[in-house]
C-alpha positions in Angstrom: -20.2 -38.5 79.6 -23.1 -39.7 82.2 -23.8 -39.3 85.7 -19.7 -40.4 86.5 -19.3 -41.7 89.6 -15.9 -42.7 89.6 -13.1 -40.6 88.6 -13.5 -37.7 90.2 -11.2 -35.2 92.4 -10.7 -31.7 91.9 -8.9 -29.0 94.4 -8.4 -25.5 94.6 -4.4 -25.4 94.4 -4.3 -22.8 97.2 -6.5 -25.6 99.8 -4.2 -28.1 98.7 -1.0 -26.3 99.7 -3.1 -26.2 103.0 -3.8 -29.7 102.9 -6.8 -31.7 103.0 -9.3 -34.2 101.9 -7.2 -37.7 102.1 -7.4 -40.2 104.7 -7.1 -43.7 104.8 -10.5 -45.7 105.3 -10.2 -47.1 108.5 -9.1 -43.8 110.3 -10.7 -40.3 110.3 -9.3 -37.2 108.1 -7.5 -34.5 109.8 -8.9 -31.0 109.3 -5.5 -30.7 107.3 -3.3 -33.5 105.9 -0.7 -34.2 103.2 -0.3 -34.6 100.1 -2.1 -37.7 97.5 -5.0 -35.5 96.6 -4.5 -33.3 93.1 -5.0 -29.7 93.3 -7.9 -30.2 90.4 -9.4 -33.3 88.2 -11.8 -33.5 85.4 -13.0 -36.6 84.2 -14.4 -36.5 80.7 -14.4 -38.1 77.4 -15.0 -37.7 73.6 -17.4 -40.5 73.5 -21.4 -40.1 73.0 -22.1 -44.0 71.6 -24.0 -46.5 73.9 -21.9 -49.2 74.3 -22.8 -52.4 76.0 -20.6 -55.0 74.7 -17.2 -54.7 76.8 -15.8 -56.4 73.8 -16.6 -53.3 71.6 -13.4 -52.1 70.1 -14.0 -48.5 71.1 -13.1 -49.8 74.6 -9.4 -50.5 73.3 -9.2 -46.5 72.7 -6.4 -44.9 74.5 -7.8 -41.6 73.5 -4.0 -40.6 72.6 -5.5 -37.2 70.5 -8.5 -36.1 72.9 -5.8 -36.5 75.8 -3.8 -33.7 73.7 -6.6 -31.7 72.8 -8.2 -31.5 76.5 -4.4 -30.2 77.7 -4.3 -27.8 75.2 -7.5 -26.4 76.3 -6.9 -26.6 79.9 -3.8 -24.3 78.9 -5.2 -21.7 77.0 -7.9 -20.8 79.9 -4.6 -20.1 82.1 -4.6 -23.4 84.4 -1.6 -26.1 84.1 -2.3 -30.1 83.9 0.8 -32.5 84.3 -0.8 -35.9 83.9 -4.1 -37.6 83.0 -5.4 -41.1 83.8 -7.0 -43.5 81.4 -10.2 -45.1 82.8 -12.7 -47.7 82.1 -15.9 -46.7 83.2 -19.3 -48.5 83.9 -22.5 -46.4 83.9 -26.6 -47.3 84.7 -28.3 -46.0 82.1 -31.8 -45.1 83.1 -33.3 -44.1 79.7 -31.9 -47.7 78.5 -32.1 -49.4 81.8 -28.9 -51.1 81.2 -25.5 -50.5 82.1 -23.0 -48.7 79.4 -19.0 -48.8 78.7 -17.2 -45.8 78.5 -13.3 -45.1 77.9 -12.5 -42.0 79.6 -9.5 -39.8 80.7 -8.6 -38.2 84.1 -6.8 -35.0 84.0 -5.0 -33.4 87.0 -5.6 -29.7 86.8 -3.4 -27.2 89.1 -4.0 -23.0 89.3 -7.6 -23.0 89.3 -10.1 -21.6 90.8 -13.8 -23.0 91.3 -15.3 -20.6 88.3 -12.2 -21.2 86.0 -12.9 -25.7 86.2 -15.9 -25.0 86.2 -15.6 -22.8 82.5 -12.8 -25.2 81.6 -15.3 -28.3 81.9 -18.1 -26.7 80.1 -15.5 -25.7 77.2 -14.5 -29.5 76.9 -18.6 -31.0 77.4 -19.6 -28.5 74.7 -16.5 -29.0 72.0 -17.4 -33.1 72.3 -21.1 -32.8 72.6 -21.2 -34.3 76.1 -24.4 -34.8 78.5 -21.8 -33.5 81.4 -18.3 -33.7 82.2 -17.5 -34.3 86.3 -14.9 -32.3 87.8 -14.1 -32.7 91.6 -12.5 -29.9 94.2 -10.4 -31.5 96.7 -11.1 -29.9 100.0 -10.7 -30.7 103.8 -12.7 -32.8 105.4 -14.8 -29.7 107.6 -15.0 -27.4 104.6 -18.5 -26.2 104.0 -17.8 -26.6 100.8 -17.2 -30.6 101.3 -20.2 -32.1 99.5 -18.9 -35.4 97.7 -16.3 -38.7 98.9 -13.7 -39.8 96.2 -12.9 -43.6 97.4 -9.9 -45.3 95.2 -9.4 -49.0 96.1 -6.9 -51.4 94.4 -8.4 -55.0 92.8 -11.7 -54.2 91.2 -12.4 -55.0 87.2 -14.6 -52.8 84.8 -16.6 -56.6 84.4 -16.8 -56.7 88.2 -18.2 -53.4 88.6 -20.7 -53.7 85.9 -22.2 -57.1 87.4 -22.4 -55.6 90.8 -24.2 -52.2 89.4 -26.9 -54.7 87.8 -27.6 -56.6 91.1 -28.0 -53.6 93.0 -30.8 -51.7 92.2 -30.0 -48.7 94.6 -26.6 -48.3 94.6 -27.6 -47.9 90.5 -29.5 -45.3 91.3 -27.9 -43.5 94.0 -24.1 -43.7 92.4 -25.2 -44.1 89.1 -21.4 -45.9 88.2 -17.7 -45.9 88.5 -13.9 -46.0 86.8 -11.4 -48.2 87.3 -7.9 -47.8 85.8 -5.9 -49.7 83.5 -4.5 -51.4 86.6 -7.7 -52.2 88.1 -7.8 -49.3 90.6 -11.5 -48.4 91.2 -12.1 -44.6 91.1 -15.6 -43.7 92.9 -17.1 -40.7 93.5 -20.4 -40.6 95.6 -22.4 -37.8 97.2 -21.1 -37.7 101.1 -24.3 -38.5 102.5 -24.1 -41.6 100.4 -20.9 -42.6 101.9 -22.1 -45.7 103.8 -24.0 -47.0 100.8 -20.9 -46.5 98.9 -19.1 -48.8 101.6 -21.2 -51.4 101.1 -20.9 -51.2 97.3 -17.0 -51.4 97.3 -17.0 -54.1 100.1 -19.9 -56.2 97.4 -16.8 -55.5 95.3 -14.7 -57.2 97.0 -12.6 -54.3 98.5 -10.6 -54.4 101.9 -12.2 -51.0 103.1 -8.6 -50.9 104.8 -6.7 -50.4 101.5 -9.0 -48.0 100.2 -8.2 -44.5 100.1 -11.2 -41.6 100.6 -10.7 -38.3 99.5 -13.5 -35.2 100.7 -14.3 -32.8 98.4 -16.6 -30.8 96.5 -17.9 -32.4 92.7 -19.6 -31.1 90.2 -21.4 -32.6 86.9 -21.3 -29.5 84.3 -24.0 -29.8 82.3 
């Protein structure tokens, strides 16, 4: 997987009994709030081809076996997952300098700790030879910990991002990419001090910053 900026929200289960990290756009987060942000995510896939024709069909893949595989190892290192997200992901290459396709998976992980995702995510980047795999902790808002944004946003196509990645030569750079679901739900994950570039990246997009939903946490690429 590269740098994936896009799918991307991991908690400690314990902070998110507390509450924490989601807030809608156009308001600011509580210290503590309820309830949309996973305890736990890892986004990563089985994939290590370039692909840069989004008619390739390794794009149709629903990853039906790795989804299995990656559950099974989540398991046996003592941590639960009850769903996982397939994703469509656009990445800037920048030994290539062009941007790659990537089918991907989102797991939700619960009864973790920090060291146990970040073990579980090296496990899974080493068994399927990844550069990294991108887990993010979902955390409030004023955590010291709270070094990343997760933004979700409804409308936005895998073709849509990709063109918008190519005519912007720093947000390339700076966010590196993104996910969108099935459904066309954009998943992006950015540094927080990026936050405002990433606002004007989604709004380029075509997003309502209104409908979008920003999560705080803390992300990690495991390399």
């Amino acid at each position: 997987m590269k740098r994936l900026r896009a799918l991307v929200a991991v908690g400690v289960l314990a902070l998110a009994s507390a509450g924490a990290g989601t807030a809608q756009a156009d308001a600011p987060s509580p210290a503590s709030g309820t309830g949309g942000c996973p305890a736990a995510e890892i986004f990563a896939t089985d994939n290590t081809a370039v692909i840069t024709d989004p008619a390739d069909p390794r794009l149709r893949t629903r990853l039906h076996d790795f989804d299995r595989e990656v559950r099974k190892i989540i398991r046996s290192h003592g941590a639960r997952t009850e769903s996982s997200t397939l994703l469509d992901g656009v990445f800037w290459s920048e030994d290539e300098q062009q941007a790659t396709y990537e089918r991907s998976r989102e797991f939700d992980v619960a009864r973790v700790d920090a060291n146990g995702l970040h073990h579980i995510a090296d496990v899974i980047r080493k068994q399927y030879r990844q550069e990294s795999v991108l887990t993010f902790r979902c955390l409030p808002r004023t955590s010291p910990e709270t070094d990343a944004v997760e933004i979700q946003a409804p409308g936005v196509s895998a073709t849509r991002l990709r063109d918008a990645l190519l005519a912007d030569p720093v947000a390339r750079e700076r966010l590196g990419g993104g996910s969108v679901t099935l459904g066309g739900r954009l998943i992006l994950v950015a540094p927080l001090a990026d936050l405002p570039l990433a606002r004007e990246f989604t709004a380029r997009l075509g997003v309502d910053w209104k409908s979008a939903e920003v999560r705080y946490g803390d992300e990690e690429f495991v390399a």
